[in-house]
N, C-alpha and C positions, 0 to 999 in steps of 0.2 A: 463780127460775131453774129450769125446767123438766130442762136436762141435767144439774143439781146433783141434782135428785128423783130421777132414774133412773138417778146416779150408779151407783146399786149394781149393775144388768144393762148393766156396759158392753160383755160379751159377746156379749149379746142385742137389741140397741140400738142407734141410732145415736148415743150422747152424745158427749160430746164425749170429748178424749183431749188431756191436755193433757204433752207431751213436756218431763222432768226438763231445768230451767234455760235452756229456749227460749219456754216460755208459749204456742205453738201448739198449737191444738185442731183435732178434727176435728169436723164439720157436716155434719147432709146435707142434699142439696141438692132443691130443691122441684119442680124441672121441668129441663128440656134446657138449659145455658147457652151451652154450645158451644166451650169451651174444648179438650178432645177433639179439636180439629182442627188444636192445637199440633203433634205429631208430623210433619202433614203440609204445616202451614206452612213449618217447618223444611227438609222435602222440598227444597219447590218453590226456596224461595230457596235453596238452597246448591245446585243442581241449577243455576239461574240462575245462579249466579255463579261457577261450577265449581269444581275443585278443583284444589289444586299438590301435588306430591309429585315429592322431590328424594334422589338417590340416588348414594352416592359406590361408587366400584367402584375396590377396594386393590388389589391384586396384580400379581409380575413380568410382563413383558415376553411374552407369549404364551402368557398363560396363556386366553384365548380369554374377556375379560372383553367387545369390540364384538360378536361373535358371539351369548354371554347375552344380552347387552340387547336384541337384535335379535328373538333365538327368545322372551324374554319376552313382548315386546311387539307380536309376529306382524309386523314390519314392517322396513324396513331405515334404520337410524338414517348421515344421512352423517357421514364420518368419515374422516381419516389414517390408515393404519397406522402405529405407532408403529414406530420403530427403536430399537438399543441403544445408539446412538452416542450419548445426552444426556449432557450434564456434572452434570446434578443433575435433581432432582425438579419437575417442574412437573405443577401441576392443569389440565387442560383443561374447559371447563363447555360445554355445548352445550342452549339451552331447544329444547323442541319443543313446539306443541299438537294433543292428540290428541281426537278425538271417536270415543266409543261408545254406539249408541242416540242418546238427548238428554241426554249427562252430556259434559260436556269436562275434560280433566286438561293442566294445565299440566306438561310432565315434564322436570324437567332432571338430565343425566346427567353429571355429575364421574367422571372417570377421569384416573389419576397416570400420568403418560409420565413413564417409565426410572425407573420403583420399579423400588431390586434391581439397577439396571443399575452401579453404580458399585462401584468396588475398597474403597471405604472406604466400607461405610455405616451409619455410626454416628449421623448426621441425618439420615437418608432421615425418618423420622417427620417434623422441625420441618415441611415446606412443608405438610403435611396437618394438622397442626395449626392452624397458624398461618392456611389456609383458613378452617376451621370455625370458630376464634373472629373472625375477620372478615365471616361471615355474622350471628354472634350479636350482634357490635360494631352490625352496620349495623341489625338491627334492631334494638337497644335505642334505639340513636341516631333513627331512625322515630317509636318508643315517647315518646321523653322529646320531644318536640318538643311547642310549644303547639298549633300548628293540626296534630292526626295523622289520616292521612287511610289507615288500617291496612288498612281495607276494599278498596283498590284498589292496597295495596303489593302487589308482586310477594316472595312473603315465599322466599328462596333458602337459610335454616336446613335442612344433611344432615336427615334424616328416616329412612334405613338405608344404611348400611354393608354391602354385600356383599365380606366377606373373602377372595378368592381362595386357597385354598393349595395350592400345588405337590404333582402326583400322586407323590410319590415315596415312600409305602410305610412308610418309617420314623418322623419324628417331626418335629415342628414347625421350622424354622429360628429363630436367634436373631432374624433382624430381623422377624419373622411374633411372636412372644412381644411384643417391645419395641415396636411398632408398637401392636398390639392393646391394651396396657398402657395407653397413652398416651391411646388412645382410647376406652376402653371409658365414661369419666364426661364423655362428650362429644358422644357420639354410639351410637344403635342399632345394634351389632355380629352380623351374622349370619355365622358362618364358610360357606362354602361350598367343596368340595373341587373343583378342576378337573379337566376333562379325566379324568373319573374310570371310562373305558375303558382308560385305562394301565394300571390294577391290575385285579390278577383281586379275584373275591368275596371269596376267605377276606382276604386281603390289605387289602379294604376295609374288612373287619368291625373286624380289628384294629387299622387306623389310625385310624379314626371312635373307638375305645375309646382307644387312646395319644393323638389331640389332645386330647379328654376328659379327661382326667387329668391334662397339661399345663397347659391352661385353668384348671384348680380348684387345682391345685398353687403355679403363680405368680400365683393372684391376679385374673386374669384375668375382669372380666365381661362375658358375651355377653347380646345380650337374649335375655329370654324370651319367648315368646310367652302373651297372660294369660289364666290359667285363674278367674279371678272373675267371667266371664259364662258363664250355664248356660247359655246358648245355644252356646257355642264353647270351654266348658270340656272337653268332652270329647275333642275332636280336635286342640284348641291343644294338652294334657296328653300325647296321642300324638305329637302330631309335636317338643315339648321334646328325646323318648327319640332321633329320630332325628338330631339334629343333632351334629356338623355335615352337611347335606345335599351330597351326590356329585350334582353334574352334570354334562350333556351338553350343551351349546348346536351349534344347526344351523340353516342358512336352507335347505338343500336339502331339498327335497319328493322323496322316489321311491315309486316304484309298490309297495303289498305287501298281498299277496291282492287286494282290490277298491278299496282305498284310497290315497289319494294321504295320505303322511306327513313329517313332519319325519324325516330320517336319517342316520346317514350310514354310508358303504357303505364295506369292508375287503374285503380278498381272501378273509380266512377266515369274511364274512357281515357281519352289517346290523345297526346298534345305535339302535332306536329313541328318541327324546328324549323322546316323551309316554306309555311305555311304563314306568309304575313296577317293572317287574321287571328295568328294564334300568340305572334312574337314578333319582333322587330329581326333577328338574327338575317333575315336575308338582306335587310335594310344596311342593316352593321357589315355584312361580307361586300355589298356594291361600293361602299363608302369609302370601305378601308383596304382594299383588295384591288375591285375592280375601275374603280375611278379616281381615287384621290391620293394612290400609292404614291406616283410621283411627286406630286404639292406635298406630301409628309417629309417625303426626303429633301426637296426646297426649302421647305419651311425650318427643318431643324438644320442645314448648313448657313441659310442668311439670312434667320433670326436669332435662334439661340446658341448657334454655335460664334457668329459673330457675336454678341451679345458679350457671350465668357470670354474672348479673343478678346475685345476692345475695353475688357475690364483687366485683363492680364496683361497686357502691353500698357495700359496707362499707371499700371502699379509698378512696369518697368521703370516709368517715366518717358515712354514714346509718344508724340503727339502729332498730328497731323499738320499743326501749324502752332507757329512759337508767339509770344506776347504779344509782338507787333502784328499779327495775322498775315505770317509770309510763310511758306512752305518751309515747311521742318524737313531737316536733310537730315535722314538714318545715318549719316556714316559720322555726323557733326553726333547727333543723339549717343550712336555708339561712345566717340571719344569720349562725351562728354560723360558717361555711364562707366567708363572703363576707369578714367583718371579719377572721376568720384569711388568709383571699389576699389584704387590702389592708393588712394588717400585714406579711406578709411580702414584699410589691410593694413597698413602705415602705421596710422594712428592705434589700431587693436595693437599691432606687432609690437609698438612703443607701448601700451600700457601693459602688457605680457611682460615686455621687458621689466620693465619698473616694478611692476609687481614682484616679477622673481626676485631684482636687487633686493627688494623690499623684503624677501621668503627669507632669502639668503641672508639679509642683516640680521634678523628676527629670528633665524637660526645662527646664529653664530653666536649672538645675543644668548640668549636659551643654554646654550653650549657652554660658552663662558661661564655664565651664573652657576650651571652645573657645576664648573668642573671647580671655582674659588668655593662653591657650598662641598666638595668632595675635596679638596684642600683641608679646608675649614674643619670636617670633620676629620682628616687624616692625623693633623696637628691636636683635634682634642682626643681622640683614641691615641694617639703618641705620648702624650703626658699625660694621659690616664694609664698608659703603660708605664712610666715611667714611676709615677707617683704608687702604682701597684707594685710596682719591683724593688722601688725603696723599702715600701711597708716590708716587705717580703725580706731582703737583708737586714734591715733594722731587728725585726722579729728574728731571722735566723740568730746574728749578733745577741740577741736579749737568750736565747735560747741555749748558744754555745757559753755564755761569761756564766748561764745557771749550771749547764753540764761542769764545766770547769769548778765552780765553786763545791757541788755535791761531790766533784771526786777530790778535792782536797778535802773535806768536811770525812769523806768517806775515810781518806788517806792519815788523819789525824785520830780517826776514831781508832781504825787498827793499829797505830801507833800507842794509842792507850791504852786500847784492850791488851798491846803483845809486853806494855812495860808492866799492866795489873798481873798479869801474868807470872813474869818472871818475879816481879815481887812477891807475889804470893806462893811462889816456890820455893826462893831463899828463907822465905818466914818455917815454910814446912821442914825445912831442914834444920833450922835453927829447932825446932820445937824438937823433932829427933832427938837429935845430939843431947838436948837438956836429959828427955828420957832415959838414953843410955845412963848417962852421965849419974 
């Protein structure tokens, strides 16, 4: 073994190099292989197939978050003006695709109509919650499918959080704390200060120091931007110091000196947007734009999308490794997940069962009792008929022996009147005859 000989100048040498508990060595190589043109294969295809990048935007009701987006991304995104009349929180999602150069970006922009706008908002958080893990739901559900066709999904996972917060000088609001709270292990949290013309300088300096202290006091985590590439460690590490970032969003252009600029114009002068002595806004478009797009979308697939994955899979009861610490086998995990849900389908099936014997006696039951109480009454209306029918013949009986008695009664009367009669006839003739006589 030649690199074992020269084991001893591996200083000075190409031997090999063999890295503690992985068994890879270094080689060198004899001629041009061309591997080297990785980096730029990488280029071409992700250049070909473009990129997504999706952006949720917190903040009340006029804090000038469609305005941002617009002056971001040099263009004018369409859109409602929201009102304050909403009864609760709703996400609005809007895809756009944008071409610059030969690179395309799929951009879709989430913004919460009537954050902030309600009397009671002690749920403003859930809808925005409940958004974000429904993007992470729908792509896991993507993920776990047999045939995943990942390359061509429209993947709609937040990627950064611009925080709006109200220019008002003093100190964070409760639902601006408990909002951010909620979402900081969920999503890339960047605070940004609005409308940050309302407060003068010194005012600024001291409110960018008071959210600061608020954020680390309750716990609060915003992203960082990462200082582990020398390339961008130096100016990600500056712009950490300046956050949270004070902007100006503007789509008007005016004239100043020789230049047509983003502005916008006051009675007491002119507050330029891409003018960092006026505003952070150029500060916020290198950060989140121009430098750290990709670490946004890293960051939210293998932190917090793993994050809800490995919270979702252990409520399966998937685990990496079993009591004894030996590799969990998914197809053991499966059976053993499958036979546990047909045990308990089982066991629901048999209390379904029993339950209905059970409907079923308790109706029969019921039914019975009915039908001996509709008996029950049939037999006392039957001899309440009975008993009424007697009375009824008895009474007819007492009725016909009185008819019968009054036409004998009647029958003997004119038997008297018709013998008073004839008596009283023979008498008149007698009385004649004596006359004659």
């Amino acid at each position: 073994m030649e690199a074992e000989a020269n084991s001893g100048s591996l200083e000075d040498s190409w031997a090999f190099i063999q890295r503690p508990g992985e068994g890879c060595r270094t080689v060198p190589l004899a001629g041009h292989v061309g591997f080297d043109s990785l980096p730029d294969q990488l280029v071409n295809k992700s250049v070909s197939q473009g990129f997504c990048f999706n952006i949720l935007c917190v903040g009340e009701t006029g804090l000038g978050k469609s305005t941002l987006m617009d002056t971001l991304f040099n263009t004018k995104f369409e859109g409602e003006p929201a009102t304050h009349t909403q009864p609760g929180v709703q996400l609005r999602s809007n895809t756009y695709d944008l071409q610059e150069s030969n690179v395309g970006l799929k951009l879709t922009i989430v913004s919460t109509v009537g954050f902030g706008d309600q009397i009671n908002k002690e749920d403003s958080y859930k809808p925005i919650v409940e958004f974000i893990d429904a993007q992470f739901e729908a792509y896991l559900q993507e993920e776990l499918k047999i045939r995943r066709v990942l390359h061509a999904y429209h993947d709609s996972r937040i990627h950064a959080c611009l925080y709006f917060i109200a220019p008002t000088g003093h100190s964070l609001k409760s639902l601006d704390l408990v909002t951010m709270k909620k979402l900081d292990s969920k999503v890339n949290i960047i605070p940004i200060i609005a409308k940050s013309d309302a407060i003068s300088k010194s005012e600024l300096t001291k409110f960018k120091i008071k959210i600061t202290s608020e954020l680390v006091s309750n716990g609060v985590q915003i992203y960082q931007f990462p200082t582990d590439d020398e390339s961008v460690a130096e100016i990600n590490g500056t712009m950490n110091a300046h956050l949270p970032f004070a902007v100006i969003g503007s789509t008007e252009e005016l004239k100043i000196g020789n230049k047509m600029m983003k502005a916008r114009q006051y009675p007491w002068g002119t507050v330029q947007v891409e003018n960092e002595a006026h505003c952070d806004f150029v500060k916020l478009r290198e950060m989140l734009i121009r430098v750290n797009m990709e670490d946004l979308r890293e960051q939210t697939h293998s932190r917090h999308y793993e994050l809800y994955r490995r919270c979702k899979l252990e409520e399966m009861g998937f685990q990496d490794t079993d009591p004894d610490s030996k590799p969990f086998s998914l197809q053991e995990t499966y059976e053993a997940k499958r036979n546990e849900f047909l045990g308990e389908l089982q066991k629901k099936e048999e209390e379904m069962r029993q339950m209905f014997v059970q409907r079923v006696k308790e109706k029969e039951a019921e039914l019975k009792e009915a039908e001996k109480e509709l008996h029950e009454k049939f037999d006392r209306l039957k001899k309440l008929h009975q008993d009424e029918k007697k009375k009824l013949e008895d009474k007819k009986k007492s009725l016909d022996d009185e008819v019968n008695a009054f036409k004998q009664r009647k029958t003997a009367a004119e038997l008297l009147q018709s013998q008073s009669s004839q008596a009283g006839g023979s008498q008149t003739l007698k009385r004649d005859k004596e006359k004659k006589n």
